[in-house]
Backbone as CSV, one residue per row, in Angstrom:
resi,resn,N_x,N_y,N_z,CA_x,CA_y,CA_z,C_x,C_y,C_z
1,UNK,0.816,-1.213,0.000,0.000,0.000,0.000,0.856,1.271,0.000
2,UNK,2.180,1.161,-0.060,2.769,2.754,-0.023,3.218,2.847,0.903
3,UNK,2.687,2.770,1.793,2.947,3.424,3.344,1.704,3.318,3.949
4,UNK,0.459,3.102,3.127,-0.762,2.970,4.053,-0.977,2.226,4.692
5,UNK,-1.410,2.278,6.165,-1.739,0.775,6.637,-2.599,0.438,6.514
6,UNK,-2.800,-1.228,6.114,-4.082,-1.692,5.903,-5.124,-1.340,6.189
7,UNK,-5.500,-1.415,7.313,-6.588,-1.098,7.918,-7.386,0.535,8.339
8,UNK,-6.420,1.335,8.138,-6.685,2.813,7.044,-6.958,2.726,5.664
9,UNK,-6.179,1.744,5.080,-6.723,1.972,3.132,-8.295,1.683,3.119
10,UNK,-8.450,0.207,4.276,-9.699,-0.332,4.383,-11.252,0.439,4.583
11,UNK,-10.488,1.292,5.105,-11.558,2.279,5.736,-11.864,3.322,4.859
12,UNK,-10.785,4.195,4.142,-10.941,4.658,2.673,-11.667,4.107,2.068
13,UNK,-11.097,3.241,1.834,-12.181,2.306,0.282,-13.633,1.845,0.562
14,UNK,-13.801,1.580,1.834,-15.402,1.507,2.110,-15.645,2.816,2.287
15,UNK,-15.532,3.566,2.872,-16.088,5.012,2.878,-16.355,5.828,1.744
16,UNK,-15.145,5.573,0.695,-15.470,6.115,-0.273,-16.326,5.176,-1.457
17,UNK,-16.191,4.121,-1.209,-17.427,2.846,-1.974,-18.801,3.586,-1.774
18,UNK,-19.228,4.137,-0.094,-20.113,4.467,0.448,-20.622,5.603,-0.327
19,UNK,-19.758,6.601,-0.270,-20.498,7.962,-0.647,-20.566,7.563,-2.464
20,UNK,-19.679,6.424,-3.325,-19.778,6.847,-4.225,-21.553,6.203,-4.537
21,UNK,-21.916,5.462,-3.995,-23.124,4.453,-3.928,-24.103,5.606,-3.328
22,UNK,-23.796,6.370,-2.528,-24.760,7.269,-2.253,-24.992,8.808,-3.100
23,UNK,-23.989,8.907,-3.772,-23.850,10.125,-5.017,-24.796,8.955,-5.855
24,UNK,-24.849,8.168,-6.488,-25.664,7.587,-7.081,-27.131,7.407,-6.829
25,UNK,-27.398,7.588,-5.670,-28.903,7.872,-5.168,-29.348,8.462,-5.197
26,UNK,-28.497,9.946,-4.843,-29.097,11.254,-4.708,-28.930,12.113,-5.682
27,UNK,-28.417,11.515,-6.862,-28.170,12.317,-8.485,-27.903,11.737,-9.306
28,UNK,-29.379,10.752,-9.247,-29.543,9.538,-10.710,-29.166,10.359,-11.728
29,UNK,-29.947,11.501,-11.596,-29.571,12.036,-13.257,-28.088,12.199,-14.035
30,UNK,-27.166,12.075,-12.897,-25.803,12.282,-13.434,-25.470,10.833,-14.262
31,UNK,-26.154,9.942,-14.561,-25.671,8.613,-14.242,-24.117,8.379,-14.472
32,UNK,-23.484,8.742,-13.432,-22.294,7.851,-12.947,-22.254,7.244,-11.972
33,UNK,-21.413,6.016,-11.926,-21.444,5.101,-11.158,-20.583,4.570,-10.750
34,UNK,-19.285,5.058,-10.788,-17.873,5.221,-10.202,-16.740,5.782,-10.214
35,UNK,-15.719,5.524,-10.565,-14.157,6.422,-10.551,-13.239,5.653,-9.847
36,UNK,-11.802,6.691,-10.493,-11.002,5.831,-9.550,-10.697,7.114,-8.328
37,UNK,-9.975,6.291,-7.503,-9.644,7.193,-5.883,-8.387,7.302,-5.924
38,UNK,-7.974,8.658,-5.679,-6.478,8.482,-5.830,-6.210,8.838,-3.855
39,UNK,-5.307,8.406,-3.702,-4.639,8.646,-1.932,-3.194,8.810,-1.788
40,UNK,-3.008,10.256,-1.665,-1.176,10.527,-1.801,-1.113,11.309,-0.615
41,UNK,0.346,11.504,-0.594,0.764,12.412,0.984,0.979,13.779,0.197
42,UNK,1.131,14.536,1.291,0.976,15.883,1.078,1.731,16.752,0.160
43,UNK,2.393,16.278,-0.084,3.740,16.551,-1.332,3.112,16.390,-1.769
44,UNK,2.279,15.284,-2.480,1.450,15.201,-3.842,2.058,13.996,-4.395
45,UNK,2.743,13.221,-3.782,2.983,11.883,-4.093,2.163,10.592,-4.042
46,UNK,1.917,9.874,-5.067,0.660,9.211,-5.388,1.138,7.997,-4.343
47,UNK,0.034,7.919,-3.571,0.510,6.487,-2.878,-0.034,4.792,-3.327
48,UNK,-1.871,5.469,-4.228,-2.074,4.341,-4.099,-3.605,5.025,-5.271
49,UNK,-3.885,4.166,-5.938,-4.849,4.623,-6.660,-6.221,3.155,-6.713
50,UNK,-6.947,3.419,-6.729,-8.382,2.045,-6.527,-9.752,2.279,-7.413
51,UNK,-10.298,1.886,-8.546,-11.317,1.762,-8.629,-12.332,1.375,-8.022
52,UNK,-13.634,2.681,-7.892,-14.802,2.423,-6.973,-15.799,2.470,-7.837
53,UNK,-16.417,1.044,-7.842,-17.928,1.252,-8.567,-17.558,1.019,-10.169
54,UNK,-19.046,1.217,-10.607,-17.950,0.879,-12.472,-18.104,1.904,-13.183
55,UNK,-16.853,2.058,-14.141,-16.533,2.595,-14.363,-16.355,2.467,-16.336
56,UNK,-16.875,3.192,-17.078,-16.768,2.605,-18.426,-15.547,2.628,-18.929
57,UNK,-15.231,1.970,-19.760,-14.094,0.905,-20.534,-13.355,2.361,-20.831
58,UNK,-14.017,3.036,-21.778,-13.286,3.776,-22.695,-13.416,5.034,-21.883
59,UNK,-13.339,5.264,-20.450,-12.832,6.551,-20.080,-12.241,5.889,-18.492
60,UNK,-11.702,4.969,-18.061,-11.094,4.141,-17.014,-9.972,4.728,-17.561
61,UNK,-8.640,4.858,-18.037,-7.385,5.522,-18.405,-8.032,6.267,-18.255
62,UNK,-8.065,7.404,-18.459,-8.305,8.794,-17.905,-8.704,9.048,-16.373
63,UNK,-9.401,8.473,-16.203,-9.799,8.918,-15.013,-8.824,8.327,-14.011
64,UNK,-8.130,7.414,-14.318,-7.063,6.778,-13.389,-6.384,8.061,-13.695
65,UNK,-5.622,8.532,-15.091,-4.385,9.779,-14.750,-4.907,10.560,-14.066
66,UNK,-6.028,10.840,-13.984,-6.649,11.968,-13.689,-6.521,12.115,-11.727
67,UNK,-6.873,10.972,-11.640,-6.962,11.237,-9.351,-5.744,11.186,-9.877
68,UNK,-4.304,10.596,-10.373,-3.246,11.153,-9.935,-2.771,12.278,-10.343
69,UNK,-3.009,12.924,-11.570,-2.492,14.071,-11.939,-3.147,15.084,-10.809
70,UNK,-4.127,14.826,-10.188,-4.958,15.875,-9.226,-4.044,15.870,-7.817
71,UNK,-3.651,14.871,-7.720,-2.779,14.905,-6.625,-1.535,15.813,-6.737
72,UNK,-0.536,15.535,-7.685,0.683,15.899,-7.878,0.174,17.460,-7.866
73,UNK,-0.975,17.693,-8.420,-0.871,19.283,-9.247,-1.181,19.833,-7.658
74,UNK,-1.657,19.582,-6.490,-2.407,20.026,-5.164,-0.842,19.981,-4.397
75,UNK,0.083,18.858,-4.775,1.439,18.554,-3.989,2.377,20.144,-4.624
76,UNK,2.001,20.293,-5.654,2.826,21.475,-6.495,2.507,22.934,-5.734
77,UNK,0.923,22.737,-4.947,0.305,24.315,-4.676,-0.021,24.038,-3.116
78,UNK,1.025,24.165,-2.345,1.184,23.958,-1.094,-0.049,24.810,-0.210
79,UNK,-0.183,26.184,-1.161,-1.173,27.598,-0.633,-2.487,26.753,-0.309
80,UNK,-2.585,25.899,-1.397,-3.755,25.589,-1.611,-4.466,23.938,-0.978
81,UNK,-5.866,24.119,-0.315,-6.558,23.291,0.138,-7.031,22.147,-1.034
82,UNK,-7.854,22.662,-1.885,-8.179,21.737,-3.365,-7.886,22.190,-4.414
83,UNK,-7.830,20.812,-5.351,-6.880,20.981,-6.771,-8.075,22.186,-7.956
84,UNK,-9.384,21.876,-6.925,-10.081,23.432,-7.822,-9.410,24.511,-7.899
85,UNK,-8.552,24.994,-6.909,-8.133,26.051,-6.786,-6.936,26.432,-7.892
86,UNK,-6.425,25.485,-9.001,-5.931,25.525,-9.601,-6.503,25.161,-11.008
87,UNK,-7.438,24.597,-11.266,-7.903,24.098,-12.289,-7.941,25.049,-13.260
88,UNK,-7.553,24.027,-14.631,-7.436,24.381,-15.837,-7.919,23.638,-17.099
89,UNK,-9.518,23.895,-17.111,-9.678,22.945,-18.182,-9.184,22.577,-19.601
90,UNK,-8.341,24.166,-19.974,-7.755,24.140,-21.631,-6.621,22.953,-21.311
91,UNK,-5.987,22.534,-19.765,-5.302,21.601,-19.618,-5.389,20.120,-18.942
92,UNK,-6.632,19.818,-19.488,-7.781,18.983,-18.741,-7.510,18.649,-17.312
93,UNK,-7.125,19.877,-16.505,-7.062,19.951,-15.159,-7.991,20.348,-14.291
94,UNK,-8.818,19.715,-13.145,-9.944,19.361,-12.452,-9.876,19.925,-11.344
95,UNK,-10.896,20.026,-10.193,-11.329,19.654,-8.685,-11.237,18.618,-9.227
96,UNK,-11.534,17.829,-7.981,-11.051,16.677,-6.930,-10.696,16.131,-6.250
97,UNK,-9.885,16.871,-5.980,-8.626,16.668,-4.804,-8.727,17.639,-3.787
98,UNK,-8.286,17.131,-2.271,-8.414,17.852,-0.873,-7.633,17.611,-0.327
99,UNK,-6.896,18.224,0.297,-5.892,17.936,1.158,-6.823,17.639,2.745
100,UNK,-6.234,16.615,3.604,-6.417,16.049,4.380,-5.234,15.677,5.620
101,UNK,-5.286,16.520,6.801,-4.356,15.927,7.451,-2.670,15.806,6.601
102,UNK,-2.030,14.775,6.953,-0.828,14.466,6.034,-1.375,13.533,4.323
103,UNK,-2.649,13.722,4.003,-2.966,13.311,3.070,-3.515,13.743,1.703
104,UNK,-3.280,13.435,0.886,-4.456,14.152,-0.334,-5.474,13.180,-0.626
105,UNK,-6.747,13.429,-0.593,-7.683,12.584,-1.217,-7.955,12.723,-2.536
106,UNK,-8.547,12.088,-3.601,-8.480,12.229,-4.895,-9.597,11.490,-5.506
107,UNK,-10.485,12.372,-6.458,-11.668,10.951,-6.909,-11.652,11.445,-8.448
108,UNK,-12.311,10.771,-9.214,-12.317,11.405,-10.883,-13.328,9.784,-11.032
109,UNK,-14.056,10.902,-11.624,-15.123,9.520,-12.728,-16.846,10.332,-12.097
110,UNK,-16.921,10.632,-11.397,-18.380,11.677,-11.369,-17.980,13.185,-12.236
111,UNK,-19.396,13.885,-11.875,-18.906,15.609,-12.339,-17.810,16.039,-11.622
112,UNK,-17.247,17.180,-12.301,-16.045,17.716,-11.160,-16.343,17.718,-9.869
113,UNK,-17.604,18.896,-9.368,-17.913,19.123,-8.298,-18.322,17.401,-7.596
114,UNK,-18.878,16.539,-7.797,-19.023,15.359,-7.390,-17.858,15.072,-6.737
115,UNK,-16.550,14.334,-7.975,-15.185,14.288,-7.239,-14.807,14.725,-5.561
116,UNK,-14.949,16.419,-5.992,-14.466,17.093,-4.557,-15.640,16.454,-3.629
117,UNK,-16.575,16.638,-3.821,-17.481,16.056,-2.899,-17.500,14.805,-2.211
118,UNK,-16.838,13.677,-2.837,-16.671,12.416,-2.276,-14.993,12.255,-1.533
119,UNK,-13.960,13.556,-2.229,-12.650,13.715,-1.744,-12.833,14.750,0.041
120,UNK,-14.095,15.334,-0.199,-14.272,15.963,1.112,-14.601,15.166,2.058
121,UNK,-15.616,14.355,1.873,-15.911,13.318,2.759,-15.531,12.603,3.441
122,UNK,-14.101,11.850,2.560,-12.894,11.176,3.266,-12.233,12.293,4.302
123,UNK,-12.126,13.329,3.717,-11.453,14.098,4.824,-12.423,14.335,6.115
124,UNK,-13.416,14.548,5.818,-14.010,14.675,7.287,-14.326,13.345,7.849
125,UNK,-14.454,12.129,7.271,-15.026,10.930,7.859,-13.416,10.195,8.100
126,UNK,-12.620,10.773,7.783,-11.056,9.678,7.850,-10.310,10.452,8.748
127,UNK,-9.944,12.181,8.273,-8.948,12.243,9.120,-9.554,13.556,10.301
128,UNK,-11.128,13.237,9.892,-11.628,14.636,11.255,-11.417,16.044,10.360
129,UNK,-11.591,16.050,9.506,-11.664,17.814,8.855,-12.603,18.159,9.054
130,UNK,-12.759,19.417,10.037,-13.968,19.959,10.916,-14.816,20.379,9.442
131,UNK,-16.909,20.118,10.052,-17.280,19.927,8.567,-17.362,21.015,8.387
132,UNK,-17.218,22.270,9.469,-17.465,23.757,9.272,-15.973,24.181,8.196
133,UNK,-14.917,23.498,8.229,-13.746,23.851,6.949,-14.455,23.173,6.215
134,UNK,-14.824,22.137,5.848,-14.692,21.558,4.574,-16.516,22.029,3.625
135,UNK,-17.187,22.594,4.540,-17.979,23.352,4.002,-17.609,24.565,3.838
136,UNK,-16.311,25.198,4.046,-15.556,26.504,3.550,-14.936,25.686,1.777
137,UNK,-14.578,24.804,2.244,-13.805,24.653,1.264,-14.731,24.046,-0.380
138,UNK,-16.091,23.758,0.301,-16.899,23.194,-0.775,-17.892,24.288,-1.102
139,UNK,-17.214,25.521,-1.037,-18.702,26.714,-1.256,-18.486,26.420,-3.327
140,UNK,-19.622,26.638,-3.037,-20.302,26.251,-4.377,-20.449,25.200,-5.089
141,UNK,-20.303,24.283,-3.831,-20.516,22.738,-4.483,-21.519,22.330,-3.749
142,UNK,-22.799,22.422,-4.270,-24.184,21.716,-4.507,-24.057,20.200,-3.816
143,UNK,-23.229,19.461,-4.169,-22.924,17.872,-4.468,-22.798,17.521,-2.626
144,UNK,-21.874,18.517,-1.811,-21.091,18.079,-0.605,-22.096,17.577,0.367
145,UNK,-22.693,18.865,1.220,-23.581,18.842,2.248,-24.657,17.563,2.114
146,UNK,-25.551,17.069,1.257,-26.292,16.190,1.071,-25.847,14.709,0.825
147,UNK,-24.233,14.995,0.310,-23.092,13.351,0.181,-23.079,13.733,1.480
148,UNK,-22.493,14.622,2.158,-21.885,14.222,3.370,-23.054,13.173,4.499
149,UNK,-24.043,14.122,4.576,-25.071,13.840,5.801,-25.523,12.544,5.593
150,UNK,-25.642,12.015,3.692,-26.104,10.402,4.048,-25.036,9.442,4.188
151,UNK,-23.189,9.624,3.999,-22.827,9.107,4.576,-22.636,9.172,5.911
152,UNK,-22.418,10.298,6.422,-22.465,10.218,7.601,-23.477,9.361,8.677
153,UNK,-24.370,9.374,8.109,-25.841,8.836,8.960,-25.446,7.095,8.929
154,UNK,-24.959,7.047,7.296,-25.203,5.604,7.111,-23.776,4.614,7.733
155,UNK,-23.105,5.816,7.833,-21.516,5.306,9.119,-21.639,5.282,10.277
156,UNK,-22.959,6.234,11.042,-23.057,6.501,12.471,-24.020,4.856,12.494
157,UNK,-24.528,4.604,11.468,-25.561,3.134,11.608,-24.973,1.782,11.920
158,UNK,-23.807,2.395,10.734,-22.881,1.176,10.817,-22.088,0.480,12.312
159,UNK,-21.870,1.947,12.471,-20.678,1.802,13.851,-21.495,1.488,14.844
160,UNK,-22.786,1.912,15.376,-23.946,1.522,16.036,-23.779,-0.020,16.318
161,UNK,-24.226,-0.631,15.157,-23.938,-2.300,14.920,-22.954,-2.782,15.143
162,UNK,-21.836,-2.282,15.101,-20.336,-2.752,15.117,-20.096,-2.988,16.674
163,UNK,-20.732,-1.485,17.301,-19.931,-1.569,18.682,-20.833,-2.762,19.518
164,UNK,-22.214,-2.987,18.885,-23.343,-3.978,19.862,-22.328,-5.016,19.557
165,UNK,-22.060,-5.536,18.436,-21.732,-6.596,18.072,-19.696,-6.462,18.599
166,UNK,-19.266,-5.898,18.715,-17.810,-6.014,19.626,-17.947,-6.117,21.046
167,UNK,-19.079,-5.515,21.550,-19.404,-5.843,22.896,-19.924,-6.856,23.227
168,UNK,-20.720,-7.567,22.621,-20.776,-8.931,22.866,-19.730,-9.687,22.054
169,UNK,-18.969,-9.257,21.415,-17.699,-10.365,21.634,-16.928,-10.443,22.655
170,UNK,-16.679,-9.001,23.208,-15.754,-8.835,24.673,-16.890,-9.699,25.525
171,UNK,-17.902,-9.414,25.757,-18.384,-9.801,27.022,-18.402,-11.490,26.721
172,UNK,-18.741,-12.139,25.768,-18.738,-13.542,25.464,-17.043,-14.334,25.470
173,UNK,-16.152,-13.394,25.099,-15.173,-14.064,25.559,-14.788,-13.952,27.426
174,UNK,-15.102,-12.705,27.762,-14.736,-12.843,29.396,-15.464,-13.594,29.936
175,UNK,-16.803,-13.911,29.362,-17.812,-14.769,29.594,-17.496,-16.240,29.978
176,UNK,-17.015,-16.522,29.006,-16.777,-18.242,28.517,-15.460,-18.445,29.934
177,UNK,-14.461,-17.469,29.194,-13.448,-17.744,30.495,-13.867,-17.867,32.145
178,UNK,-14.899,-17.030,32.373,-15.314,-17.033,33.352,-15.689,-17.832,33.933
179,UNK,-16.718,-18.405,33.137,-17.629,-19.592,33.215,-16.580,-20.588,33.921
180,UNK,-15.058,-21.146,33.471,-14.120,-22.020,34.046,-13.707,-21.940,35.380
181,UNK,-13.793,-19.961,35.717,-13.348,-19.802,36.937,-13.672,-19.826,38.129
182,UNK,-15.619,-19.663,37.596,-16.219,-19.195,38.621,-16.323,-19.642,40.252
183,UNK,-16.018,-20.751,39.883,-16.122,-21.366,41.207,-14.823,-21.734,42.048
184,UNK,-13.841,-20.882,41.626,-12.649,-20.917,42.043,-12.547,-19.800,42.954
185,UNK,-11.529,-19.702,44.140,-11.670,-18.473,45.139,-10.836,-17.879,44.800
186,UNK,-11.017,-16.523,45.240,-9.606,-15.188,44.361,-9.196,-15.235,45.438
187,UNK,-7.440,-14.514,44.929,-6.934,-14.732,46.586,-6.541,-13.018,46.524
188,UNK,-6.905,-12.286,45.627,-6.435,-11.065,45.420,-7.632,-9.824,44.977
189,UNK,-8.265,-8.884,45.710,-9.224,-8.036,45.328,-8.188,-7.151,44.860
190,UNK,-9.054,-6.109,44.043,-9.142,-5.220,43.502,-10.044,-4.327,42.800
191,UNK,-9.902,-3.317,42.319,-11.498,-2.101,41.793,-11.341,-2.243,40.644
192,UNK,-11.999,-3.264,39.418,-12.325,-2.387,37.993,-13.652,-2.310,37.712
193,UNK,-13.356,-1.187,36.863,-14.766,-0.308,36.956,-14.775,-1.177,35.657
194,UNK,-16.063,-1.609,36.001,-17.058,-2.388,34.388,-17.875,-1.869,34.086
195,UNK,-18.325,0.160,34.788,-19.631,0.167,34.251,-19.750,0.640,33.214
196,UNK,-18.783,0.676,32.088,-18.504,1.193,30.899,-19.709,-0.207,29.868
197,UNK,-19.055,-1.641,30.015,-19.342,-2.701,29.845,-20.403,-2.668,30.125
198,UNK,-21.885,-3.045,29.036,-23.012,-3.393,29.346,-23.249,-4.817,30.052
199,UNK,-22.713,-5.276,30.981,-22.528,-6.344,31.417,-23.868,-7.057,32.664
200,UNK,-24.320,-7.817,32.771,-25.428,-8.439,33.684,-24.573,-8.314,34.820
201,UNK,-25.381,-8.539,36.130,-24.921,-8.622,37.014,-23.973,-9.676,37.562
202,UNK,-24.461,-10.983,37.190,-23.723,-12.251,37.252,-22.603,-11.938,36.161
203,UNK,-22.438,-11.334,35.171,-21.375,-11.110,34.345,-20.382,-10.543,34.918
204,UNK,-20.591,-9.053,35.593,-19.782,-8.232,36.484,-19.448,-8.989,37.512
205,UNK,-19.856,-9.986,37.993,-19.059,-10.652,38.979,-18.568,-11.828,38.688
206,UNK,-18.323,-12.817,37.946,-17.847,-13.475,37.046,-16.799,-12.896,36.590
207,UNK,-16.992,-12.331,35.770,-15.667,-10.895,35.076,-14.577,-11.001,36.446
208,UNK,-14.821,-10.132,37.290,-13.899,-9.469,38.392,-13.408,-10.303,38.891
209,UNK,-14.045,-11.941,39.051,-13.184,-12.532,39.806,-12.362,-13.349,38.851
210,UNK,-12.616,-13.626,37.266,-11.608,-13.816,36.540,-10.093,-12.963,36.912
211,UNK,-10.646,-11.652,36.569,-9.560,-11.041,36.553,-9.011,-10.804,37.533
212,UNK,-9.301,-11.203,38.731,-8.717,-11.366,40.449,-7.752,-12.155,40.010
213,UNK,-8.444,-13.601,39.407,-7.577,-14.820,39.878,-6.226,-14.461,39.288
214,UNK,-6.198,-13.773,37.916,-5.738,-14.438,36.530,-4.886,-13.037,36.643
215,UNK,-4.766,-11.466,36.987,-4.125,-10.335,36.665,-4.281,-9.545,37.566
216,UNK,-4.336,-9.976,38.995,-3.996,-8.327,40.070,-2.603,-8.288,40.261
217,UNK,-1.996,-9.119,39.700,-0.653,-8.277,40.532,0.092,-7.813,38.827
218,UNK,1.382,-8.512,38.306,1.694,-7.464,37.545,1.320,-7.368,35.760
219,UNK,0.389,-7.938,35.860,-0.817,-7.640,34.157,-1.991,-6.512,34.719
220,UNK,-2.091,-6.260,35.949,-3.086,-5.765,36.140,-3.513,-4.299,35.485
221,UNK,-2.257,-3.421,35.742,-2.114,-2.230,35.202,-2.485,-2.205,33.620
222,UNK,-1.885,-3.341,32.933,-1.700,-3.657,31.489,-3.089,-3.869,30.835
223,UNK,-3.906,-4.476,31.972,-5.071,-5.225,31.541,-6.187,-4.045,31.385
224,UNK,-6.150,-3.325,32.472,-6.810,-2.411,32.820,-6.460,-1.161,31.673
225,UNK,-5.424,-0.482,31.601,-4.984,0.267,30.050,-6.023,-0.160,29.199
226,UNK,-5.640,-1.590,28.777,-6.106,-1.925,27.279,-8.101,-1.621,27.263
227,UNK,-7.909,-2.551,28.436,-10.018,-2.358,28.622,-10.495,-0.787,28.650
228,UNK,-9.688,0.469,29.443,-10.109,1.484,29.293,-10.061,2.387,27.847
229,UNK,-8.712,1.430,26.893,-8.650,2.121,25.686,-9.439,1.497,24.732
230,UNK,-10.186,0.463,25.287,-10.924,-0.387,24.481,-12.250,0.085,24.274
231,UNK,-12.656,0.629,25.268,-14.456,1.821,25.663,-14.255,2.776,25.101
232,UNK,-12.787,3.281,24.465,-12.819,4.977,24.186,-12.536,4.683,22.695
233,UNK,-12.299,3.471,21.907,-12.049,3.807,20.797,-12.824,2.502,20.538
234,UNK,-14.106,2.246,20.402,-14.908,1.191,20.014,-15.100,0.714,18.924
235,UNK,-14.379,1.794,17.634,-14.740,1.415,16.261,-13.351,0.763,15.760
236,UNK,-12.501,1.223,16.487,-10.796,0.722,16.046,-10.539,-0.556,16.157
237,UNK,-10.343,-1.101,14.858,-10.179,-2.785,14.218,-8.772,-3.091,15.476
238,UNK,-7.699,-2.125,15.574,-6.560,-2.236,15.606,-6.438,-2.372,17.654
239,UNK,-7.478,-1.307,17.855,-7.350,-1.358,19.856,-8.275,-3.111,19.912
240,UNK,-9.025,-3.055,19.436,-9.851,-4.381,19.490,-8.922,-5.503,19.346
241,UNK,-8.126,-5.439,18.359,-7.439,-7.028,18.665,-6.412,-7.118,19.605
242,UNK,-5.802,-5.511,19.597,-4.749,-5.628,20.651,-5.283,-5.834,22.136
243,UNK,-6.638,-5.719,22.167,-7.007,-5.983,23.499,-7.178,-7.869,23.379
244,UNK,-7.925,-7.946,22.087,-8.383,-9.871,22.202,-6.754,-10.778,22.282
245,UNK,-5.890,-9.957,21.942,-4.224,-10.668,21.626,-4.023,-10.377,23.288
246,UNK,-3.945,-9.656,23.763,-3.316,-9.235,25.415,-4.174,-10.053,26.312
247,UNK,-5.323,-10.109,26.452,-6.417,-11.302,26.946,-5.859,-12.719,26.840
248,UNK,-5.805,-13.101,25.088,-5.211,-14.027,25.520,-3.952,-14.403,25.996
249,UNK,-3.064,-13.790,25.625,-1.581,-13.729,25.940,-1.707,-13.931,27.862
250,UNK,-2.255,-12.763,28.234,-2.210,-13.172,29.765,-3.163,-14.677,30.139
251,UNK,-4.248,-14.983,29.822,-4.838,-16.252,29.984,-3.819,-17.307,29.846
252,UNK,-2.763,-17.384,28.610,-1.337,-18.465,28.584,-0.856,-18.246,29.879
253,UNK,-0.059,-16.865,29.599,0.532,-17.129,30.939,0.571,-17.188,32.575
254,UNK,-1.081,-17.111,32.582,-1.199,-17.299,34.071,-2.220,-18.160,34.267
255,UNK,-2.174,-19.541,33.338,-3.035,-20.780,33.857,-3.745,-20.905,34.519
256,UNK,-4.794,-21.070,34.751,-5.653,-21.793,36.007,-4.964,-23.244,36.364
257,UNK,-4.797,-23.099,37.798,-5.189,-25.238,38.567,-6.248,-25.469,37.622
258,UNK,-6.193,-26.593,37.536,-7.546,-27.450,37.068,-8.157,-27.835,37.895
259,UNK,-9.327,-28.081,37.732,-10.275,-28.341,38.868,-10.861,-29.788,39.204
């Protein structure tokens, strides 16, 4: 990927899959139905380019040079936020492109204004570009405000589902473990706060005395980190496994007796 990490490109490419599927809803009449995405660093160096959606035969080359030529030309004009701000059609040069954080976003294969509109999006849905800039930066683009709000809605839906469904994976794995321990005596109290964890009552105590038996003395600190960074970043592929990898890692190394 360049330098991207996976699981950032991942999130690009569905996000921008998203809005391009939702520019298609909300402006049949354009009928387009994809492009490619260009994603470079701030220099304007192309990192990585992806077709979204389809795209016809005989204008796919173009629109591929095109997210990258939009990049390089935005890496060339440091002044400048989007590659509109330079555009030159006698030099079939476009919008599309936004700078983002340490990134450029890049789309080609809708109308111009479309492009920027699905390149704004990533910036506010990827790297946090407050939407009050990037509605500075989209004045006179029709296309933005109405892409933005149905992806947005249809990401706040998503993540909704995601976090029910990660929370009952956390709670079903402390669960199961539990289930082995329960009837074992702790020889070590301690305070963690579970009321973050939608957890039953028999769960919360189940839970605590797992983690009595198995991490008060020196995982405890470790354990406790990961679970509090685990409630604050609920959508992150990356805190989620590092918490399911550290779980188990301490479960190896501090065995239960058998019973």
């Amino acid at each position: 990927m360049n330098g991207i990490p996976v699981p950032l490109f991942e999130r690009i490419y569905e996000t921008a899959t998203l809005a391009v599927q939702k520019f298609t809803e909300l402006f049949p009449e354009e009928q387009r139905t994809g492009g490619w995405l260009g994603i470079g660093a701030r220099e304007g160096n192309i990192l990585h380019r992806a077709q979204i959606g389809e795209v016809p035969k005989d204008k796919a080359d173009r629109y591929h040079r095109l997210a990258g030529e939009k990049i390089e030309r935005l890496g060339r004009h440091p002044e400048h936020q989007t590659s509109r701000e330079s555009r030159n059609p006698d030099a079939d040069e476009w919008g599309g492109a936004v700078r983002a954080a340490d990134l450029i976003f890049s789309f080609s294969g809708l109308p111009e204004l479309g492009d920027e509109a699905v390149a704004l999006v990533l910036a506010v849905e990827i790297t946090n570009l407050p939407i009050g800039e990037a509605m500075h930066r989209a004045k006179g683009n029709h296309y933005f405000l109405p892409l933005w709000e149905a992806v947005h809605r249809e990401l706040v839906r998503h993540g909704e589902e995601r976090r029910q469904r990660n929370a009952e994976e956390v709670i079903g794995l402390l669960k199961r473990t539990a289930e082995r321990a329960v009837k074992q005596s702790s020889r070590h109290r301690f305070h963690l706060p579970l009321g973050n964890l939608p957890l039953s009552h028999w769960e919360t105590v189940a839970v605590q005395r797992v983690l009595e038996a198995e991490f008060a003395e020196a995982e405890e600190p470790a354990l406790l980190a990961a679970l509090d960074q685990f409630m604050h970043a609920p959508n992150d592929t990356d805190e989620r496994e590092k918490l399911r990898t550290l779980y188990e890692q301490l479960l190896l190394k501090h065995p239960r007796p058998r019973s």
